[in-house]
Biopython code that builds the backbone (N, CA, C, O; Angstrom):
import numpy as np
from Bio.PDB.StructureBuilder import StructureBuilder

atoms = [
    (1, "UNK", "N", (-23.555, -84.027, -45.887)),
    (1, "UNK", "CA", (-22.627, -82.967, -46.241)),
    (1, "UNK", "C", (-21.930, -82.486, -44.968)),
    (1, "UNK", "O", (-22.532, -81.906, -44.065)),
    (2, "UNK", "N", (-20.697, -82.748, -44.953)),
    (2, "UNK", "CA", (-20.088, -82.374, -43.567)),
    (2, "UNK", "C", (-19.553, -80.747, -43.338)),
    (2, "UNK", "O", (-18.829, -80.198, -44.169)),
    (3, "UNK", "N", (-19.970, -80.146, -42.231)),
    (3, "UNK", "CA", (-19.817, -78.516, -42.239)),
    (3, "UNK", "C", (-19.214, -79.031, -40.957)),
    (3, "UNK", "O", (-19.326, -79.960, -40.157)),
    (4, "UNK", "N", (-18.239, -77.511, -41.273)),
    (4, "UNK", "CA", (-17.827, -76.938, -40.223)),
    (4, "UNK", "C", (-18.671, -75.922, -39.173)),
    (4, "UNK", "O", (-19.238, -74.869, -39.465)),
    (5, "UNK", "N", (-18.539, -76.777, -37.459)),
    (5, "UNK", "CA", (-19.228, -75.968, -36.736)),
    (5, "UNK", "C", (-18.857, -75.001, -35.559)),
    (5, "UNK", "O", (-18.024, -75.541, -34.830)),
    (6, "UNK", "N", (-19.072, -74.233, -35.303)),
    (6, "UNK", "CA", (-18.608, -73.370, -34.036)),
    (6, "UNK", "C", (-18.333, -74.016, -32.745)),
    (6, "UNK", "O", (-19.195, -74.880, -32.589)),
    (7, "UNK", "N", (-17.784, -73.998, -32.071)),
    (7, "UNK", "CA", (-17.362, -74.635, -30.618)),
    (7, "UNK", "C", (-16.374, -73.613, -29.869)),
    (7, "UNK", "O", (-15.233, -73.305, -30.214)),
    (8, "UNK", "N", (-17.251, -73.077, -28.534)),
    (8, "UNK", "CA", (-16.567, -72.667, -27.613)),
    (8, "UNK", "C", (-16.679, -72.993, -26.640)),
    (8, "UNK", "O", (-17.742, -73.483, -26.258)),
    (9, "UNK", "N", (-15.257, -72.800, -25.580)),
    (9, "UNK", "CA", (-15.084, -73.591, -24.529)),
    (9, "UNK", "C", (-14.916, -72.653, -23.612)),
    (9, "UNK", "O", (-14.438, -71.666, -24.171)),
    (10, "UNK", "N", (-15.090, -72.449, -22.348)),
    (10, "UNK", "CA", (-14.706, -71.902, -20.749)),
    (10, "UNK", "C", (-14.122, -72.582, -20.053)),
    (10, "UNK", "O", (-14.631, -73.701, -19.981)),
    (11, "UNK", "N", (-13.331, -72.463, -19.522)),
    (11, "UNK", "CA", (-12.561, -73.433, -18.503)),
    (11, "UNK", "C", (-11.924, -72.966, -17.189)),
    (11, "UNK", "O", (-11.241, -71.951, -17.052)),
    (12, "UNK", "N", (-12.167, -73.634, -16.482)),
    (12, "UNK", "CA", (-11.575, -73.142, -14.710)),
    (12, "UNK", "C", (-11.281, -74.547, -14.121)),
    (12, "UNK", "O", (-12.118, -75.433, -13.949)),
    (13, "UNK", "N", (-9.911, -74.609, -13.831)),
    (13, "UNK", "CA", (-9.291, -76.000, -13.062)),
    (13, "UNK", "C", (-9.530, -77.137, -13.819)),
    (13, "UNK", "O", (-8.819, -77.405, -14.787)),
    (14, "UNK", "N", (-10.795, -78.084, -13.350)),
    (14, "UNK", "CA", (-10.909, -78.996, -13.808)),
    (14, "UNK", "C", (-12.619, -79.493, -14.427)),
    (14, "UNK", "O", (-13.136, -80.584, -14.663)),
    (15, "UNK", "N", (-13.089, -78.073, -14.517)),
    (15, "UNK", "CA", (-14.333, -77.935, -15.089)),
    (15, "UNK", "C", (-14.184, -77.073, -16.169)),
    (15, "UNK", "O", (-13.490, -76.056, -16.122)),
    (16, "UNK", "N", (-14.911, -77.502, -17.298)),
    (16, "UNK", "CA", (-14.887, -76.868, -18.345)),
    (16, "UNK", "C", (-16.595, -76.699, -19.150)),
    (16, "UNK", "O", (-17.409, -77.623, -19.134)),
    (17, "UNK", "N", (-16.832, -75.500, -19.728)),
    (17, "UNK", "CA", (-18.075, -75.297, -20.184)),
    (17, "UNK", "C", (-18.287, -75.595, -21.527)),
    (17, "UNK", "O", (-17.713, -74.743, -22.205)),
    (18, "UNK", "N", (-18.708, -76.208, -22.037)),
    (18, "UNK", "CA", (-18.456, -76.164, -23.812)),
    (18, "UNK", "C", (-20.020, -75.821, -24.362)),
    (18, "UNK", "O", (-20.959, -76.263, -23.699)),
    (19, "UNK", "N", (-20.261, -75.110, -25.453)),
    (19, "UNK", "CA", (-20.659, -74.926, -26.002)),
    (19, "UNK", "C", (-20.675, -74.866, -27.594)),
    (19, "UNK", "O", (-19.891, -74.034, -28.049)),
    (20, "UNK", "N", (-21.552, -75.718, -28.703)),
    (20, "UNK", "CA", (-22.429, -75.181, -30.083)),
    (20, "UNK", "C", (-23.242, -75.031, -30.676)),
    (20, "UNK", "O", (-24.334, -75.434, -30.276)),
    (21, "UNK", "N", (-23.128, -74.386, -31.910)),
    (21, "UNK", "CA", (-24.468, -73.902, -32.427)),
    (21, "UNK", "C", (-24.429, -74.346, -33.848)),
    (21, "UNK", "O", (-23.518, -74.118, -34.644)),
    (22, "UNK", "N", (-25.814, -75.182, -34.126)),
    (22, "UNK", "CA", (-26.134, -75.889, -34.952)),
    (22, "UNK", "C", (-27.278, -75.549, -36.042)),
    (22, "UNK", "O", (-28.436, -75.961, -35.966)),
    (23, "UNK", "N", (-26.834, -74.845, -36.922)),
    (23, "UNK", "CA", (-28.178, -73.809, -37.787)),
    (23, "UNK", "C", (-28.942, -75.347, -38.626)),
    (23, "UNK", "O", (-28.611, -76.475, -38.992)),
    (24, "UNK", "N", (-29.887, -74.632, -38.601)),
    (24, "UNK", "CA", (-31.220, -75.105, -38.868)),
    (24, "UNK", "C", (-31.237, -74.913, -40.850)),
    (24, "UNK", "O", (-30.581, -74.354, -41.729)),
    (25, "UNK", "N", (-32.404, -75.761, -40.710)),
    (25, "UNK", "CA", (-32.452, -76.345, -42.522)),
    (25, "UNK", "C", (-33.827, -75.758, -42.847)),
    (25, "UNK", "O", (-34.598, -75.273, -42.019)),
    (26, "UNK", "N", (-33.963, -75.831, -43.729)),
    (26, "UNK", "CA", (-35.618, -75.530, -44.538)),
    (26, "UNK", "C", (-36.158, -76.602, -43.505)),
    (26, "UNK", "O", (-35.815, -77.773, -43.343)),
    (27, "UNK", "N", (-37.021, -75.907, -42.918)),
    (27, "UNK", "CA", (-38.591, -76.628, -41.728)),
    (27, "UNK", "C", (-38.230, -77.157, -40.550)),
    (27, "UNK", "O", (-38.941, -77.594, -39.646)),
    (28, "UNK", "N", (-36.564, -77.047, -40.673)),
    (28, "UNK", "CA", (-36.007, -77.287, -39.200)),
    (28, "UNK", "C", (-35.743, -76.277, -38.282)),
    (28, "UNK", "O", (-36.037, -75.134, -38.633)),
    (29, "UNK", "N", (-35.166, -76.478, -36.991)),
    (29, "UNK", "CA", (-35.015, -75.599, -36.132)),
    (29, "UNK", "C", (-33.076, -75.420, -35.413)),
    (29, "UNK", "O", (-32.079, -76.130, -35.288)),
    (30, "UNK", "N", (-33.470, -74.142, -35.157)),
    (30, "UNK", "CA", (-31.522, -73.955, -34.760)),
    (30, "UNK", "C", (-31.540, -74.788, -33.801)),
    (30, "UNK", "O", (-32.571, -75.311, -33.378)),
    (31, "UNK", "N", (-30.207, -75.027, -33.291)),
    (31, "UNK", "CA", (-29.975, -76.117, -31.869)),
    (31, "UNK", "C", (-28.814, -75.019, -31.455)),
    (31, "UNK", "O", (-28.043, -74.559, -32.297)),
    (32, "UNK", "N", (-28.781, -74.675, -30.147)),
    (32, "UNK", "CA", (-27.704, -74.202, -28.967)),
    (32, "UNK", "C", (-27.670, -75.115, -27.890)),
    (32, "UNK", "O", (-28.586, -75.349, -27.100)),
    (33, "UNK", "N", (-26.063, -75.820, -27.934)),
    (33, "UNK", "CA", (-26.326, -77.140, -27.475)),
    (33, "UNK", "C", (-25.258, -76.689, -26.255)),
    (33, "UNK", "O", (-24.260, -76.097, -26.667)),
    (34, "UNK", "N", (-25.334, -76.858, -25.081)),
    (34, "UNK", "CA", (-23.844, -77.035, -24.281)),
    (34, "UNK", "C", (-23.994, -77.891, -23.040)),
    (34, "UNK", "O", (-24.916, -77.870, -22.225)),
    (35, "UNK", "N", (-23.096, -78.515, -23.052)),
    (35, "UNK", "CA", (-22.618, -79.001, -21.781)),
    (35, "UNK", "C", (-21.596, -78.764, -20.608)),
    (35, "UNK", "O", (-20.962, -77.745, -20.884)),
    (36, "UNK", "N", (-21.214, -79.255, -19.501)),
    (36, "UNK", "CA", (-20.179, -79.226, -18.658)),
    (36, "UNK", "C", (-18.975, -80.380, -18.881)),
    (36, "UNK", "O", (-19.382, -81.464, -19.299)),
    (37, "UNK", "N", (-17.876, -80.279, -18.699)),
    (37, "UNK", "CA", (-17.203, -81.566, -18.523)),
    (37, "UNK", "C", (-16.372, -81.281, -17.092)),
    (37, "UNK", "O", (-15.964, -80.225, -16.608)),
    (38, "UNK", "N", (-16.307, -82.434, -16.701)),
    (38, "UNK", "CA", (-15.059, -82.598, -15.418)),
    (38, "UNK", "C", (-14.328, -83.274, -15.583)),
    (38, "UNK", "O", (-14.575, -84.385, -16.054)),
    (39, "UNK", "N", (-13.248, -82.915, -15.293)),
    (39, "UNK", "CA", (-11.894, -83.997, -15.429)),
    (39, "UNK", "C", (-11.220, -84.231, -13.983)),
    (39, "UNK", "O", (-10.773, -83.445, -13.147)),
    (40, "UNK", "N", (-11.341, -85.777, -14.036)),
    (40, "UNK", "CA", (-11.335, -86.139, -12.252)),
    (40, "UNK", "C", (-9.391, -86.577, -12.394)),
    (40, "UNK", "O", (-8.763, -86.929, -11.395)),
]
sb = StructureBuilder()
sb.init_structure("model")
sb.init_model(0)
sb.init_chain("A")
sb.init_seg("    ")
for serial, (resi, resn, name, xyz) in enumerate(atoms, 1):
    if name == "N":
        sb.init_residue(resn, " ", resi, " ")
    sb.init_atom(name, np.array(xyz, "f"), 0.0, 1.0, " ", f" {name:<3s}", serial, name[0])
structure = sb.get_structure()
């Protein structure tokens, strides 16, 4: 079942922060997921 998910981003020059959040199911667990990106 495809959902729509939250995604936010920070950004300065050529680094950017991203972040989402991935709710949890009956016996599962939430996920807060983020990474960095660089753009060379």
């Amino acid at each position: 079942l495809p959902v729509l998910l939250p995604l936010a981003s920070v950004g300065y020059g050529p680094v950017t922060f991203q972040m989402t959040y991935i709710p949890g199911t009956n016996n599962n667990g939430n996920v807060y997921f983020t990474w960095m990106r660089f753009q060379f």
